[in-house]
KOLVOTI-431950 format. One record per residue (C-alpha): residue number from 1; x, z, y; residue in three letters. Coordinates in steps of 0.02 Angstrom, whole numbers, always signed. Layout:
! KOLVOTI-431950
{node NUM,{X,Z,Y},ala},
...
This chain:
! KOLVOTI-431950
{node 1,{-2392,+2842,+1409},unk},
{node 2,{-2530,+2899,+1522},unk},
{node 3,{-2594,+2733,+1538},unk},
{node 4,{-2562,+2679,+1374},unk},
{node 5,{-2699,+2827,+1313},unk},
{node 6,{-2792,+2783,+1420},unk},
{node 7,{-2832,+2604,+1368},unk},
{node 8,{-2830,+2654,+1193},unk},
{node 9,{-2972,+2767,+1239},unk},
{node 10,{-3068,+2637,+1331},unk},
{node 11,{-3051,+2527,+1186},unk},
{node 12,{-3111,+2648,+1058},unk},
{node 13,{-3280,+2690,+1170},unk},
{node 14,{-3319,+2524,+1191},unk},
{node 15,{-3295,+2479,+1015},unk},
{node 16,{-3413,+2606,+957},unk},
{node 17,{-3533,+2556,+1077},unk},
{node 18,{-3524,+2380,+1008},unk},
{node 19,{-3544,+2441,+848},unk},
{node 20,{-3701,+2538,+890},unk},
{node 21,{-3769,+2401,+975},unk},
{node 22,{-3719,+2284,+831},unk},
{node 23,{-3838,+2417,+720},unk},
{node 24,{-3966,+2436,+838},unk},
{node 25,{-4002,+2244,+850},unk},
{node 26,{-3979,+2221,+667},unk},
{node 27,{-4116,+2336,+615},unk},
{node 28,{-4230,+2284,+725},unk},
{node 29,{-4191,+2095,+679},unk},
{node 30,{-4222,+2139,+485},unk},
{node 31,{-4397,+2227,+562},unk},
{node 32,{-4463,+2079,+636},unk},
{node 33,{-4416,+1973,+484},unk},
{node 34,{-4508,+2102,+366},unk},
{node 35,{-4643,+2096,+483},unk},
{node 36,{-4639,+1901,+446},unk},
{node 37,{-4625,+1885,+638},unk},
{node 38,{-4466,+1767,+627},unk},
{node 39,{-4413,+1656,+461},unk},
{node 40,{-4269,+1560,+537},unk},
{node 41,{-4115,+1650,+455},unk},
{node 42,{-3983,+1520,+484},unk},
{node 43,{-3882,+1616,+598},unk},
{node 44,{-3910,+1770,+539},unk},
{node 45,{-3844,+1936,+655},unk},
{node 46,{-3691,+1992,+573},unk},
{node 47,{-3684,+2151,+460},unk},
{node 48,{-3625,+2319,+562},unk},
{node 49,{-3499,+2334,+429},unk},
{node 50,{-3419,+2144,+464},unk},
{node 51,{-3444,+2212,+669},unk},
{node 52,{-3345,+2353,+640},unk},
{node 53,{-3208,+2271,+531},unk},
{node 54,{-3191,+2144,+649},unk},
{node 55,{-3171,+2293,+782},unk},
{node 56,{-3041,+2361,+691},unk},
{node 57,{-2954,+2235,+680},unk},
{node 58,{-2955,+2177,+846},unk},
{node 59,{-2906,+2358,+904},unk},
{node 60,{-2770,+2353,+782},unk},
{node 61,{-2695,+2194,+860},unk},
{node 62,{-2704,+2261,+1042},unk},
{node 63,{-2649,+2429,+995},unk},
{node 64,{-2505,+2328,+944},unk},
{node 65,{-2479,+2226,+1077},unk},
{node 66,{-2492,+2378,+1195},unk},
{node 67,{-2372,+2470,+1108},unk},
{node 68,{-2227,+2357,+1117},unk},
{node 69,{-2257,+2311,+1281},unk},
{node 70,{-2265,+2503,+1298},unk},
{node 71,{-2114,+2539,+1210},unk},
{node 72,{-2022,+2381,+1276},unk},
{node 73,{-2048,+2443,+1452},unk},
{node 74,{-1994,+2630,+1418},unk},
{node 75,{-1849,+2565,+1344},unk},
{node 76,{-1804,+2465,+1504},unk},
{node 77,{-1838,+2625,+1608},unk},
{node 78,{-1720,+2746,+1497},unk},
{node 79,{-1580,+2622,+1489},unk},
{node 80,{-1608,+2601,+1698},unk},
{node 81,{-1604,+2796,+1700},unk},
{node 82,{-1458,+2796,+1593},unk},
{node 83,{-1379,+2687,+1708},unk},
{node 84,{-1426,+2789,+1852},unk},
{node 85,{-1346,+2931,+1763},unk},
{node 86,{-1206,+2854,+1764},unk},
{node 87,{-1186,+2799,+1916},unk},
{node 88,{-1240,+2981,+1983},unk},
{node 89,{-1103,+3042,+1874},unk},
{node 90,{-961,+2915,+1916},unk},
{node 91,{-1005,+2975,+2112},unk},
{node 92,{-1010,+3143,+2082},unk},
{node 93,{-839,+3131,+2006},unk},
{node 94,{-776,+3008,+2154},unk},
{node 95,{-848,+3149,+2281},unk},
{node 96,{-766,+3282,+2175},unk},
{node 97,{-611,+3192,+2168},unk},
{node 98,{-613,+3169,+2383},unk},
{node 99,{-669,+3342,+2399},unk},
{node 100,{-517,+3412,+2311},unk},
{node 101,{-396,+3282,+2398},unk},
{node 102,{-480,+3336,+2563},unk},
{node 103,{-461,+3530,+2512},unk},
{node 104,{-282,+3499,+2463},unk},
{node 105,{-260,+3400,+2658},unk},
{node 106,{-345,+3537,+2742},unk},
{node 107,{-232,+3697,+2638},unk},
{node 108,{-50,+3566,+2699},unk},
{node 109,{-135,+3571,+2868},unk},
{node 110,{-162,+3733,+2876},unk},
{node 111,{-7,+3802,+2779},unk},
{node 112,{+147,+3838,+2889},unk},
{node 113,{+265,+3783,+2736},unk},
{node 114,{+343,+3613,+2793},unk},
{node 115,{+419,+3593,+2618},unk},
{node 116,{+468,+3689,+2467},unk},
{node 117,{+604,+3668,+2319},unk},
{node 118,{+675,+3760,+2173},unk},
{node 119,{+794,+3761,+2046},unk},
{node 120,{+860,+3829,+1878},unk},
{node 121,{+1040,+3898,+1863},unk},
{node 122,{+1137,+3987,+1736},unk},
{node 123,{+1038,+3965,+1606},unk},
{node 124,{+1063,+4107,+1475},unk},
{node 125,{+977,+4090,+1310},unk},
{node 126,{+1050,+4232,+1222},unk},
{node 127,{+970,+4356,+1352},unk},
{node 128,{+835,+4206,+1374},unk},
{node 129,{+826,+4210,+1572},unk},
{node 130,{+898,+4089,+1713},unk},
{node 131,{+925,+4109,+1895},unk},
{node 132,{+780,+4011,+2026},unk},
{node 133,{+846,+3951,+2181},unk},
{node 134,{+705,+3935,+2281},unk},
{node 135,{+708,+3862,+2454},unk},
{node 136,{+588,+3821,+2577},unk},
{node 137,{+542,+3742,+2756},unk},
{node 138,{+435,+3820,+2890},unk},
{node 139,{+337,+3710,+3034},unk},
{node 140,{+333,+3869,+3146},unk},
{node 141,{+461,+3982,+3141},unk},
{node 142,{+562,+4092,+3293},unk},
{node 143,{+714,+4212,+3268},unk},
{node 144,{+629,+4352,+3220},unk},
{node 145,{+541,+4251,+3079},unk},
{node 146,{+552,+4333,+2894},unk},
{node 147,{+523,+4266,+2744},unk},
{node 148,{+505,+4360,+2581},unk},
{node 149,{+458,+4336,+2414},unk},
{node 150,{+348,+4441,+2278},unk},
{node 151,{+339,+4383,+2106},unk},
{node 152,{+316,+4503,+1958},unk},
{node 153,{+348,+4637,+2048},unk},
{node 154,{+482,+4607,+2119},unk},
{node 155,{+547,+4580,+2309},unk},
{node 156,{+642,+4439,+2353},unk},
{node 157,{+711,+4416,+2549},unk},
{node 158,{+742,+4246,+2586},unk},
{node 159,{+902,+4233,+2677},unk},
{node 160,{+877,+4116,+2847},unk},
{node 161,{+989,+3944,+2829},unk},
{node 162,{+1105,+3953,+2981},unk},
{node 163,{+1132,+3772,+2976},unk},
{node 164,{+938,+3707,+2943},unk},
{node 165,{+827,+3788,+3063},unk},
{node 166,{+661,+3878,+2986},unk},
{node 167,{+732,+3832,+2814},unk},
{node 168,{+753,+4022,+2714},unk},
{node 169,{+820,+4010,+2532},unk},
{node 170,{+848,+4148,+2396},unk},
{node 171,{+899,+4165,+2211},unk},
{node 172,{+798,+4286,+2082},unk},
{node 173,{+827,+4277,+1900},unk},
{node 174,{+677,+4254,+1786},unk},
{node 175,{+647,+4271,+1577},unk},
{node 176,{+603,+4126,+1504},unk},
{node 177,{+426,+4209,+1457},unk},
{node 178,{+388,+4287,+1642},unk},
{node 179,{+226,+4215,+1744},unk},
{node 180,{+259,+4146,+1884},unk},
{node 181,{+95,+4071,+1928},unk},
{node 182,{+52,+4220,+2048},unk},
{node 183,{+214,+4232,+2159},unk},
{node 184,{+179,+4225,+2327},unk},
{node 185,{+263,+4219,+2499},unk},
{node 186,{+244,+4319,+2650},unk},
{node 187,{+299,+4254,+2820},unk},
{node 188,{+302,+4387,+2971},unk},
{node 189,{+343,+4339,+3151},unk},
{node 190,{+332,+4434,+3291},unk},
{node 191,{+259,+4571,+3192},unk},
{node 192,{+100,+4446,+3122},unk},
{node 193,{+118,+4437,+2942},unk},
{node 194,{+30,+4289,+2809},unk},
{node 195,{+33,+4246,+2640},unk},
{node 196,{+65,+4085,+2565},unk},
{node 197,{+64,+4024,+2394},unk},
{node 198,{+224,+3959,+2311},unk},
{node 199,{+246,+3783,+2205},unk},
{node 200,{+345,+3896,+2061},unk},
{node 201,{+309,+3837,+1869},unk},
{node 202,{+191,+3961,+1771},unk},
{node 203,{+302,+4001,+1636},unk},
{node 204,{+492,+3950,+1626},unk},
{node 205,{+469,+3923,+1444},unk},
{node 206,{+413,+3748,+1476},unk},
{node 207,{+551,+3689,+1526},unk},
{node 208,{+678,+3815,+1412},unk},
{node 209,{+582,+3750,+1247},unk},
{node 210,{+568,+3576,+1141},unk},
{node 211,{+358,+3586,+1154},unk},
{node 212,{+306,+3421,+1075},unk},
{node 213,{+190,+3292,+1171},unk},
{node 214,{+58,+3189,+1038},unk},
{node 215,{+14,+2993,+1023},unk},
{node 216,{-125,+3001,+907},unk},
{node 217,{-292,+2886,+874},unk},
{node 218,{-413,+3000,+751},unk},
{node 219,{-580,+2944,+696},unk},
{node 220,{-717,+3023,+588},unk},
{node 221,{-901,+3025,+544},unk},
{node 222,{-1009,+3132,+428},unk},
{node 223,{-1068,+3055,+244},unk},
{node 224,{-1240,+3068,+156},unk},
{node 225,{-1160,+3200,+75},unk},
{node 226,{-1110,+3319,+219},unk},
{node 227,{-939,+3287,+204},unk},
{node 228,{-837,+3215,+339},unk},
{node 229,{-716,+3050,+319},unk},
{node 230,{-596,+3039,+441},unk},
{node 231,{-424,+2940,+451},unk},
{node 232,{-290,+2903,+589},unk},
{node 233,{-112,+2955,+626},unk},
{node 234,{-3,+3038,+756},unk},
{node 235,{+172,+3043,+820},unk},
{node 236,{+264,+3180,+884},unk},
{node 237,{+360,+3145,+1070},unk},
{node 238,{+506,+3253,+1085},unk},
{node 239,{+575,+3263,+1271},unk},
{node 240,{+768,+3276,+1283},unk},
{node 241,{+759,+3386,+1435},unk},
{node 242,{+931,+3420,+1431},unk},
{node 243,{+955,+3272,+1514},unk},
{node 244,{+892,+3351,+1681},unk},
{node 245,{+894,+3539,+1661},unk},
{node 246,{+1080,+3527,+1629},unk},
{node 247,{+1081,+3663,+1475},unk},
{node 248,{+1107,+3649,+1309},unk},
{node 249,{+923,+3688,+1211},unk},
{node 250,{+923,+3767,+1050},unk},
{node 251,{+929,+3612,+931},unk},
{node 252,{+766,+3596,+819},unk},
{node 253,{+800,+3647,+615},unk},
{node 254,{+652,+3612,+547},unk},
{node 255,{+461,+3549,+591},unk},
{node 256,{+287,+3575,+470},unk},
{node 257,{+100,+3537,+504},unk},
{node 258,{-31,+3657,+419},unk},
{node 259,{-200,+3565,+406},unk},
{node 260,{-346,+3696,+463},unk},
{node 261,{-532,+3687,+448},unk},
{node 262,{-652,+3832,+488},unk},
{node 263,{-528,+3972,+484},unk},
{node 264,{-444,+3899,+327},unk},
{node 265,{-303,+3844,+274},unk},
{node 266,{-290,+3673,+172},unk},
{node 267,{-120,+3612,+171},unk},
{node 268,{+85,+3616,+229},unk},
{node 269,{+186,+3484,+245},unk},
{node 270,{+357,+3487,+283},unk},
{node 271,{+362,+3319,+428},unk},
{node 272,{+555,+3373,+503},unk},
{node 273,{+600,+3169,+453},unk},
{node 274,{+446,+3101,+544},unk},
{node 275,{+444,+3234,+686},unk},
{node 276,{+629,+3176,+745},unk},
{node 277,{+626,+3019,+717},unk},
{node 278,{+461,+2990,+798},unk},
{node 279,{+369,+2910,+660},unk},
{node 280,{+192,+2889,+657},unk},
{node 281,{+124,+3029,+526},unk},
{node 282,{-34,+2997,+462},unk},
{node 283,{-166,+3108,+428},unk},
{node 284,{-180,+3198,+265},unk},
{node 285,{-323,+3110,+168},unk},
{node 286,{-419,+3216,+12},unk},
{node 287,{-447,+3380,+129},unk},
{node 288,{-607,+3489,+114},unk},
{node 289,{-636,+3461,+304},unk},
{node 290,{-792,+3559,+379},unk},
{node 291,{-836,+3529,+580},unk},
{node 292,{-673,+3498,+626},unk},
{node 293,{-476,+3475,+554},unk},
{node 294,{-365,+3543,+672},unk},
{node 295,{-137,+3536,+626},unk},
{node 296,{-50,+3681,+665},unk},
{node 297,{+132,+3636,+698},unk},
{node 298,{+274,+3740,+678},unk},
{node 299,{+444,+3696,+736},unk},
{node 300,{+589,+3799,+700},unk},
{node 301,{+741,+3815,+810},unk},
{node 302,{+923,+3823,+765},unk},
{node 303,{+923,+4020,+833},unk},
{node 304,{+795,+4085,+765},unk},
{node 305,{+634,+4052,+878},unk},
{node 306,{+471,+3975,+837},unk},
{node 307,{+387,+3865,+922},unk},
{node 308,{+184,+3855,+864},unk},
{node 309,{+88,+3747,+915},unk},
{node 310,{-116,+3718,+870},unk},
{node 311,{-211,+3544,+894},unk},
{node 312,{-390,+3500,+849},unk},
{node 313,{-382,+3329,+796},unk},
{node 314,{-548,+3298,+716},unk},
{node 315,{-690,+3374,+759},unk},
{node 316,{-884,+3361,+777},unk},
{node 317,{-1002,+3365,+935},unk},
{node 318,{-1007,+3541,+1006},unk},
{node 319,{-859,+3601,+942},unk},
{node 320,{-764,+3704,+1078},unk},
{node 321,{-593,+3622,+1054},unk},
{node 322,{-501,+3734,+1180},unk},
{node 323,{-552,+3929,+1088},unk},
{node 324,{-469,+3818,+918},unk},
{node 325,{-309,+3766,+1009},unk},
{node 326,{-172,+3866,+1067},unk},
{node 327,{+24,+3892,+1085},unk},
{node 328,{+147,+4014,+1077},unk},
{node 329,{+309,+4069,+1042},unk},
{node 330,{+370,+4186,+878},unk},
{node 331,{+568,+4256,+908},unk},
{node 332,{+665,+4295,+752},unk},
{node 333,{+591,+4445,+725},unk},
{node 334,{+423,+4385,+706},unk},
{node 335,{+350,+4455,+874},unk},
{node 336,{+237,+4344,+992},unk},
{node 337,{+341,+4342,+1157},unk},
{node 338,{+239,+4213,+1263},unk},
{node 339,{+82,+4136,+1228},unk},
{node 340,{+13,+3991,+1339},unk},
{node 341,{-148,+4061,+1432},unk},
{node 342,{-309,+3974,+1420},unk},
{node 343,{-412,+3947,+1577},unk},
């Protein structure tokens, strides 16, 4: 741009001089020819006015030329910077990514744990809890070696396995609603005590609870008008984990999607049909949709619980789609008993 001005610049100066000069040598050209010092007017000097039109002109057509070349070449520099960009980007995430595979290499290197398992038992859904069988592996270990457990407060000892040596096991029992994220071990030998972190689930309810996964393609733009048209569908993926967690999960009774935009409410629809059978649902069309249309799905379980569930699904630039989303759990009596936390 710099250089661009400064051309521009250089142009307009030396078109004014021209056009000065142009003046100066006309008037003193009609002088002499008042003066009767010159008679041959068949190639007259031109007018200042037809100097400086021509001028004009001319600049115009430069100015013009200039400019796309200008404009040309800036866009050829943004789209190399975008590129650039992205390829700063796409590297940052690669060195991110071998960063956090190197952390994670260094913490197994470093950890004592050999290996760790755990499973659910006796499943209870009445009293909503289930035993955890948790076992694990040390690399170092000697006979004095204890292991114990700490999770919500509580103290586990893990018992040493006579026939696996440096493998200690243990069985607590757990709601379905506890945290678990934070439990942690502590390893003493010969009086020299750390702390290591356990691979333990968060919440139990995960795996106690029919929590829908979503296949979905959404797409929107705003009108003229302000309004925004949007269209697309979604199906709801229901996991049989019964399959694996050997229990019997509360079946599911019923299953409705309330449309939401801005803190309102626009619509309920009852999808229980489409929900189980894992048919495509498509959006509700005809809804007085603001910056965003988020469904807020309730499913309903055979005893009594409710499972709620909040997705934005449509939404515009700068929306913070994580503060609109959310999910929790109602039981029969209408009290929140476990709500997933947001990081």
């Amino acid at each position: 741009m710099s250089s661009f001005s400064g051309i521009l610049i250089l142009m307009i100066v030396i078109a004014i001089l021209i056009i000065v000069i142009s003046i100066i040598v006309y008037n003193r050209r009609l002088d002499k020819i008042t003066k009767g010092e010159i008679h041959d007017t068949h190639n007259p000097v031109p007018e200042p006015k037809t100097t400086a039109n021509v001028l004009y002109k001319t600049i115009l057509i430069v100015i013009t030329a200039v400019s796309f070349i200008s404009i040309s070449t800036m866009s050829g520099m943004l789209m190399s910077l975008s590129n650039s960009v992205n390829n700063l980007e796409n590297t940052q995430n690669s060195l991110n990514y071998e960063l956090s595979s190197l952390r994670t290499m260094l913490e197994e290197q470093s950890s004592i744990i050999a290996s760790s398992d755990w499973t659910l038992e006796n499943t209870d859904y009445d009293a909503m809890t289930a035993d955890i069988a948790y076992t694990v592996s040390l690399k170092t270990y000697s006979d004095d070696t204890e292991v114990t457990m700490y999770v919500n407060g509580n103290t586990i000892p893990l018992q040493k396995n006579a026939q696996t040596p440096g493998t200690y096991s243990g069985t607590f029992k757990a709601g379905f609603f506890d945290s678990l994220m934070n439990a942690k071990l502590v390893i003493k030998t010969a009086g020299i005590s750390s702390t290591e972190n356990t691979d333990l689930a968060e919440s139990l309810a995960w795996d106690f609870f029919p929590f829908p996964a979503m296949s979905s393609h959404f797409n929107s733009n705003r009108q003229a008008d302000g309004s925004i048209k949007y269209d697309g569908g979604y199906t709801l993926i229901f996991e049989d984990k019964n399959t694996y967690m050997n229990t019997q999960m509360p079946g599911i009774d019923k299953v409705t999607v309330t449309y939401l935009t801005s803190g309102r409410e626009l619509k309920t629809t009852d999808i229980t049909k489409e929900a189980l059978s894992g048919e495509e649902i498509t959006l509700e069309q005809g809804l007085d949709v603001d910056d965003y249309l988020a469904g807020r799905f309730e499913i309903t379980l055979d005893n009594g619980y409710r499972l709620i569930d909040t997705t934005v699904m449509v939404f515009e630039s700068g929306i913070d789609t994580q503060s609109l989303s959310g999910t929790y759990i109602i039981d029969p009596d209408g009290n929140k008993v476990w709500e997933n936390p947001k990081y």
